[in-house]
C-alpha positions in Angstrom: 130.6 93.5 94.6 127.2 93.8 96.8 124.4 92.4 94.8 121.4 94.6 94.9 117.2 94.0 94.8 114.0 95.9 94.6 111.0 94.7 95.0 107.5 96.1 93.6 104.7 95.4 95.6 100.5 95.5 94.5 97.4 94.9 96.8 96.7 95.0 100.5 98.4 95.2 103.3 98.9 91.5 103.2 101.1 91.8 100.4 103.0 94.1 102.0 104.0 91.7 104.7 105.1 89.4 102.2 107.8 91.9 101.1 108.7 92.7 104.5 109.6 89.3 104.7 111.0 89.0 101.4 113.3 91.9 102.0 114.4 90.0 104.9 115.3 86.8 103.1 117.0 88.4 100.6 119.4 90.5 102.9 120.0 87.2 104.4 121.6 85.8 101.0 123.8 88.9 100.8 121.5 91.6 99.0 120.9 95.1 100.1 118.1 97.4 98.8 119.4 99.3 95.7 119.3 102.6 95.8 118.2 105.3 93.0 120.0 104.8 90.2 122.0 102.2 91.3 122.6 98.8 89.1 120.1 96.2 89.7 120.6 92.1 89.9 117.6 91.2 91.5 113.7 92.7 91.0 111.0 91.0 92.3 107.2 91.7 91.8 104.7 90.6 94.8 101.8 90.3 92.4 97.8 90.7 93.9 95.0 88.8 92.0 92.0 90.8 92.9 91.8 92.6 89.8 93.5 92.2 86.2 94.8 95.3 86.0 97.6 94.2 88.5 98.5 91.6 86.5 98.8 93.3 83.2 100.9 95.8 84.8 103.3 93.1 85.6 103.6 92.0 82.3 103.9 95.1 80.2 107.2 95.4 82.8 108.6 91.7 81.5 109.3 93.7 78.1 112.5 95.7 80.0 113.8 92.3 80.9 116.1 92.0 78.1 117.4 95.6 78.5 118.2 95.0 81.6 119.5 91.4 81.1 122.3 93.4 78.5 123.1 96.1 80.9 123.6 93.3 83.6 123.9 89.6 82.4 123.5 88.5 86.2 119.8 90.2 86.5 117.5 87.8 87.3 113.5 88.5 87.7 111.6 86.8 89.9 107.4 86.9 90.2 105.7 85.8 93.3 102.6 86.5 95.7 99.0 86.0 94.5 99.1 84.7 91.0 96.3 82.3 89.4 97.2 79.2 87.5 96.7 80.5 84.5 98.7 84.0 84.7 101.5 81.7 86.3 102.0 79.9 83.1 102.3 82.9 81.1 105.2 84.4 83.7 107.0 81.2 83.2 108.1 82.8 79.9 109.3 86.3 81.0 110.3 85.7 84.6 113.5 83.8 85.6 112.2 82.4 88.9 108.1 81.5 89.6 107.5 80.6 93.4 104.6 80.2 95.6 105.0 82.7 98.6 104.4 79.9 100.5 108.1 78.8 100.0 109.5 82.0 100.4 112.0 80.2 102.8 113.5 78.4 99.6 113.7 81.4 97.6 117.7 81.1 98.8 117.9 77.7 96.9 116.0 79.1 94.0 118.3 82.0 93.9 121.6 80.0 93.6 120.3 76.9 91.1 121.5 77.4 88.0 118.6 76.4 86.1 115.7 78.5 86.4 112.9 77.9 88.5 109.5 76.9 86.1 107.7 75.7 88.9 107.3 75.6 93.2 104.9 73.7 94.8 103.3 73.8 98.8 105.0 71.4 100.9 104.0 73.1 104.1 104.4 76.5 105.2 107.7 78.1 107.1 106.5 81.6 106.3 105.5 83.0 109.7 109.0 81.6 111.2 110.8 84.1 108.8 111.6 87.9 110.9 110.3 90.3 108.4 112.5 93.6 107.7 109.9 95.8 108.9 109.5 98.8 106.6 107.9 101.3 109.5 109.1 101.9 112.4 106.4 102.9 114.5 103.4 100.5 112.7 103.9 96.6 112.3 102.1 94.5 110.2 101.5 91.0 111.9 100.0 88.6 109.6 97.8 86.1 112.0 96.6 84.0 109.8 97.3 82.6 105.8 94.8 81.9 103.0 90.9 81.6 103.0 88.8 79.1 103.3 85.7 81.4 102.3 85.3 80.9 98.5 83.8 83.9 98.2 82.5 83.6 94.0 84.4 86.0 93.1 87.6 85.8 94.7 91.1 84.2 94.1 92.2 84.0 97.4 91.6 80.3 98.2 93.2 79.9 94.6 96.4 81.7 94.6 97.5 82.0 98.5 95.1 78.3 99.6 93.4 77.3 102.5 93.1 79.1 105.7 96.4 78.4 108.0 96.2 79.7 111.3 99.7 81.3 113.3 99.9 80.0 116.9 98.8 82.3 119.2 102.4 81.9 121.2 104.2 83.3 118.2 101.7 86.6 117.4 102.1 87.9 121.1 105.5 86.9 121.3 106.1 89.1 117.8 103.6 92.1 119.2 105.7 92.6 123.3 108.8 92.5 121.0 107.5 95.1 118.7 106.3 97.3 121.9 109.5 96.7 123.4 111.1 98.1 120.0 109.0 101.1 120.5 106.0 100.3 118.1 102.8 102.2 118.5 100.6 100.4 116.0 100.1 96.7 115.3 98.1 95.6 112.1 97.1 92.5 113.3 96.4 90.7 109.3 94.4 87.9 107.7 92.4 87.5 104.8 89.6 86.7 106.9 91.2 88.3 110.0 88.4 87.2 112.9 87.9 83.4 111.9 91.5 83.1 112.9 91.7 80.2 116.0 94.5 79.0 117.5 95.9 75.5 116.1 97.3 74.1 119.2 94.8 75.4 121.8 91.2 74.1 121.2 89.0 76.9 121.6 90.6 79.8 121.8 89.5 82.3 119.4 90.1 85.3 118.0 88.4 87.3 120.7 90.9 85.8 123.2 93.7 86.1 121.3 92.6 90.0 121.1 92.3 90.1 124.9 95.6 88.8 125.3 97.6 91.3 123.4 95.1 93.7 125.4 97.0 93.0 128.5 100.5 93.6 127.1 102.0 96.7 128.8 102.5 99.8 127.0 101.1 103.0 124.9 99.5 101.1 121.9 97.4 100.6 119.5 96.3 97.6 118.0 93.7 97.3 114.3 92.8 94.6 112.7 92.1 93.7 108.7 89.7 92.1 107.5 86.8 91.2 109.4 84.0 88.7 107.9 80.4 90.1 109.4 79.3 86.2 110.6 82.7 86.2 113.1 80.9 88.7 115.4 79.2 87.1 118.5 78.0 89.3 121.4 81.4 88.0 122.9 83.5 90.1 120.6 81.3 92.6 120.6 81.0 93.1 124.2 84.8 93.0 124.7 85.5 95.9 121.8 82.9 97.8 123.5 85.3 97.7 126.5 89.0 98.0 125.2 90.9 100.6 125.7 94.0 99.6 123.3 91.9 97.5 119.9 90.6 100.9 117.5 87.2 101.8 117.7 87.3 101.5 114.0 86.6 98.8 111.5 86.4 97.7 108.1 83.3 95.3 107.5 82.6 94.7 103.6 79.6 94.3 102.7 80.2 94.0 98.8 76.3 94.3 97.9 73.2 95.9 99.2 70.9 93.1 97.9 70.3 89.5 99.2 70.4 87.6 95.5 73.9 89.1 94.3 75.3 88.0 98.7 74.1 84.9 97.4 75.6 85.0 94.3 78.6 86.0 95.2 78.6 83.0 97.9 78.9 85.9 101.2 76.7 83.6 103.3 75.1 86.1 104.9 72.1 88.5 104.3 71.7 92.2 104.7 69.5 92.1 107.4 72.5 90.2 109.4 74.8 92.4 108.2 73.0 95.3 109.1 72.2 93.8 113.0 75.9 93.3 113.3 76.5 96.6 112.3 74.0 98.2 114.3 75.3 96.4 117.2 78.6 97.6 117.1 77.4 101.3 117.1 75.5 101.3 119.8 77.6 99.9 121.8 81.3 100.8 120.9 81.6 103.8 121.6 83.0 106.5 119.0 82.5 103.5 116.5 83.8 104.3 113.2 83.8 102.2 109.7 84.5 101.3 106.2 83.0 99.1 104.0 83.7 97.2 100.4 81.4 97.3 97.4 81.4 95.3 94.2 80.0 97.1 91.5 78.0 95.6 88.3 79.0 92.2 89.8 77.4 89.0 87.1 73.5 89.8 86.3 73.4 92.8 88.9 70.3 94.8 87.0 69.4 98.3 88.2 67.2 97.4 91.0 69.7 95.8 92.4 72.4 98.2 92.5 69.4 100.6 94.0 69.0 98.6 96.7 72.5 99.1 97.1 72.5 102.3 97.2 70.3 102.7 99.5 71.6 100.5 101.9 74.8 102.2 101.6 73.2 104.9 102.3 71.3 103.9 105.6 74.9 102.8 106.7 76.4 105.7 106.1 80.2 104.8 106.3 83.3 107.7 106.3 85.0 105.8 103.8 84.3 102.5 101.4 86.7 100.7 98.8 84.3 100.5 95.6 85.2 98.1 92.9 83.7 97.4 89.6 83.4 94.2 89.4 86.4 92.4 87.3 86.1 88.5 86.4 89.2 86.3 87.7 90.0 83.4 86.1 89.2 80.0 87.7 86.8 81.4 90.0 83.1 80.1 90.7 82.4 83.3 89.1 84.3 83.0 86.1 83.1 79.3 85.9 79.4 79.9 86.4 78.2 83.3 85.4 78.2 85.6 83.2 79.8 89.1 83.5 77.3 90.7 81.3 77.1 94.6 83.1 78.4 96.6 80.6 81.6 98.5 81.7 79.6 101.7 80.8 77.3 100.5 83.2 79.5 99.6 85.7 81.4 103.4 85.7 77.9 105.1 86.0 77.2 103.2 89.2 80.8 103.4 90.4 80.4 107.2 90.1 76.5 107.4 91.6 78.0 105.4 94.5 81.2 107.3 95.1 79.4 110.5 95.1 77.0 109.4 97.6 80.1 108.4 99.5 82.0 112.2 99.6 78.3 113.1 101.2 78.1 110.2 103.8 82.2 111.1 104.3 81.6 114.5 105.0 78.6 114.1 107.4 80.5 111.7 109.7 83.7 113.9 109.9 81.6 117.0 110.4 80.2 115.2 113.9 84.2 115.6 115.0 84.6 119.5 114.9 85.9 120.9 117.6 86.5 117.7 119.2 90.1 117.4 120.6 91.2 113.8 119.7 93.8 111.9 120.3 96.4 111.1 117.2 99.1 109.0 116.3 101.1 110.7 113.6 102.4 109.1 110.9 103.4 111.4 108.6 105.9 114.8 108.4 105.5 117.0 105.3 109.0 118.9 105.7 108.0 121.7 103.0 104.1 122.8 104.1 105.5 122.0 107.9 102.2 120.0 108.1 102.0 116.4 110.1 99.3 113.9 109.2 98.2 111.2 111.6 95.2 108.4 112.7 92.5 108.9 114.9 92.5 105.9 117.4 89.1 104.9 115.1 90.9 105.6 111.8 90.2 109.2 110.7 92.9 111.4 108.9 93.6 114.5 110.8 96.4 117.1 109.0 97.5 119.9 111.0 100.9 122.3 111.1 103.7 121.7 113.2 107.4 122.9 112.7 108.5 119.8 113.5 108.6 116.0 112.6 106.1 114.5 115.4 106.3 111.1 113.8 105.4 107.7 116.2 103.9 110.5 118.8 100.5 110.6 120.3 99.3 114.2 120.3 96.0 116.0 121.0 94.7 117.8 118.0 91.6 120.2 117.8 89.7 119.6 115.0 88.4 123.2 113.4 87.2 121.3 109.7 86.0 118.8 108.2 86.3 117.3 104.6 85.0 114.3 102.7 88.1 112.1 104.0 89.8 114.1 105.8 90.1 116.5 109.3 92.0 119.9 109.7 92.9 120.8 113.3 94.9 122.3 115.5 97.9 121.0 117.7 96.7 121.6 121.4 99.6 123.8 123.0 100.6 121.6 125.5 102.2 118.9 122.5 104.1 122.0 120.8 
């Protein structure tokens, strides 16, 4: 009998990779992907740390197990991705197998011990080695780099995935000209903190010529990258993404607060003013620039002047879109450790709201700048029913427009005739009917 798995996947695109390769690693041991209704022996959860709310979804699913367990006595649940310490020990009582993503290439072993697995620990990393089972077939994911070594107050990065481990250079462009040759139009190039990435076998070569590299692989594509950190941009980098024709004119560049206490706080290392000369830079010179940012709301001791200078900031920035958090405390952080998270929640939803208001304005004023444009779009969507396609600007914008049929991993030129807060309405241009 063919032994099925699903697996559940929260947080970033990073985590997503993960069950690419997961997926791939477990149709290696003989399981295929279960289909609706369909018994299950194997679920896995890729679990994300950044807030609690992703964890405690996790465990109000551990109460099933036993149902499940009776309807199948070979089920087995297994937990993995970015878990702290802490929530690791409670999962050792629900889950039949704990591991550290790290080891995902002795999930196998796990799999076929008898006794379950209470406990997996980092003996090096085999990770990148492993093919992932790509789950789009027009937009990669390419993770470049593992870990953080930013330690960034708040996050559990550095605590749940470790210290930065850089992929050899050899191995991403190798991955990337076979995903071009496969017909990919999109590569995600992926790192926790994406632009410190350097190669660990060539001594100085960054991540500005490993960018310039894939720039000269042949082909219709284009590449992104997630998640800058501000300090990584030198006029070097800058220059060259003023010039490229293939890296998106689009980026996202947290800044996580307006004010210089809370950066240092929070352990960011840099100040606004640096931020802001970065960002400056990058829009005068790139051209069509378009970005996102990240905000922590009601982060420890943030009083009201603080989030005002926030605010305002945010506002002098102006980005299309920004991912706006309220602050939540993870445990085992410097954070956690140190501080107090003493913003009241009621606190922290007023400013969430004030701050995602201002962005439907600042959202809406950048995507009005693109009527009547025509733009080039990569479509990655088909809406069979409304006979609507979605798709990317090459700087990240969401453009909708009707079309009778699936246009799918195709480049076509739409006319842009609205504009909304996060979104564009155009046109197909006649000659991609």
């Amino acid at each position: 009998m063919i032994k099925t798995y699903n697996i559940i996947t929260f947080g970033c695109a990073m985590n997503r990779s993960d069950s690419e390769r997961i997926a791939a690693v477990l149709e290696v041991a003989g399981y295929k992907k279960a289909k609706q209704n369909q018994r299950l022996d194997l679920l896995v959860f890729n679990a994300c740390s950044v807030r609690q709310s992703a964890i405690d979804r996790i465990y109000g699913q551990m109460g099933k197990f036993a149902y499940l367990k009776k309807k199948n006595p070979k089920f087995k649940a297994i937990v993995t991705g970015c878990i702290l310490p802490k929530d690791k020990q409670k999962f050792f009582k629900g889950f039949d197998i704990v591991f550290n993503i790290k080891e995902l290439d002795k999930l196998i072993n796990f799999l076929f011990k008898e006794a379950p697995i209470k406990q997996s620990y980092q003996t090096g990393i085999k990770y990148f080695k492993i093919k992932p089972k790509y789950q789009n077939k027009f937009s990669a994911l390419v993770p470049i780099s593992f870990g953080c070594n930013r330690f960034c107050a708040y996050c559990a990065v550095p605590y749940t995935r470790g210290l930065e481990i850089n992929r050899s250079s050899k191995d991403i462009i190798k991955e990337t000209k076979d995903l071009i040759i496969d017909g990919y139009k999109e590569i995600n190039l992926l790192g926790q903190t994406v632009s410190s990435w350097k190669d660990p076998n060539k001594k100085n070569y960054k991540f500005v010529n490993l960018l310039k590299d894939i720039e000269k692989i042949p082909g219709k594509f284009w590449i992104r990258f997630h998640s800058p950190y501000v300090l990584d941009f030198n006029d070097e980098l800058i220059d060259f993404l003023s010039k490229t024709k293939k890296i998106n004119n689009y980026l996202n560049l947290p800044l996580q607060s307006g004010d210089d206490a809370i950066l240092k706080k929070m352990n960011r290392k840099y100040t606004v003013n640096q931020y802001l000369k970065v960002l400056n830079s990058l829009k005068k010179k790139v051209e069509d620039f378009n970005f996102s940012t990240d905000i922590i709301i009601g982060f420890c001791g943030e009083t009201k002047k603080q989030f005002q200078n926030t605010f305002k900031i945010f506002k002098k920035i102006s980005p299309t879109m920004a991912y706006i958090a309220k602050y939540s405390v993870r445990p085992g952080t410097v954070a956690q450790k140190i501080f107090k998270d003493n913003v009241l929640l009621k606190i922290k939803k007023q400013r969430h709201k004030q701050l995602t208001n201002l962005l439907r304005k600042t959202g809406k004023e950048n995507n009005q700048k693109e009527v009547d444009k025509i733009l080039e779009v990569l479509v990655d969507t088909w809406l069979s029913k409304e006979k609507e396609c979605l798709g990317k600007t090459r700087n990240f914008k969401t453009v909708r427009f009707k079309s009778n049929k699936d246009l799918c991993n195709k480049f076509v030129n739409v006319r842009i005739i609205k504009a909304r807060e996060f979104e564009l309405i155009g046109k197909l241009n006649e000659n991609d009917i």
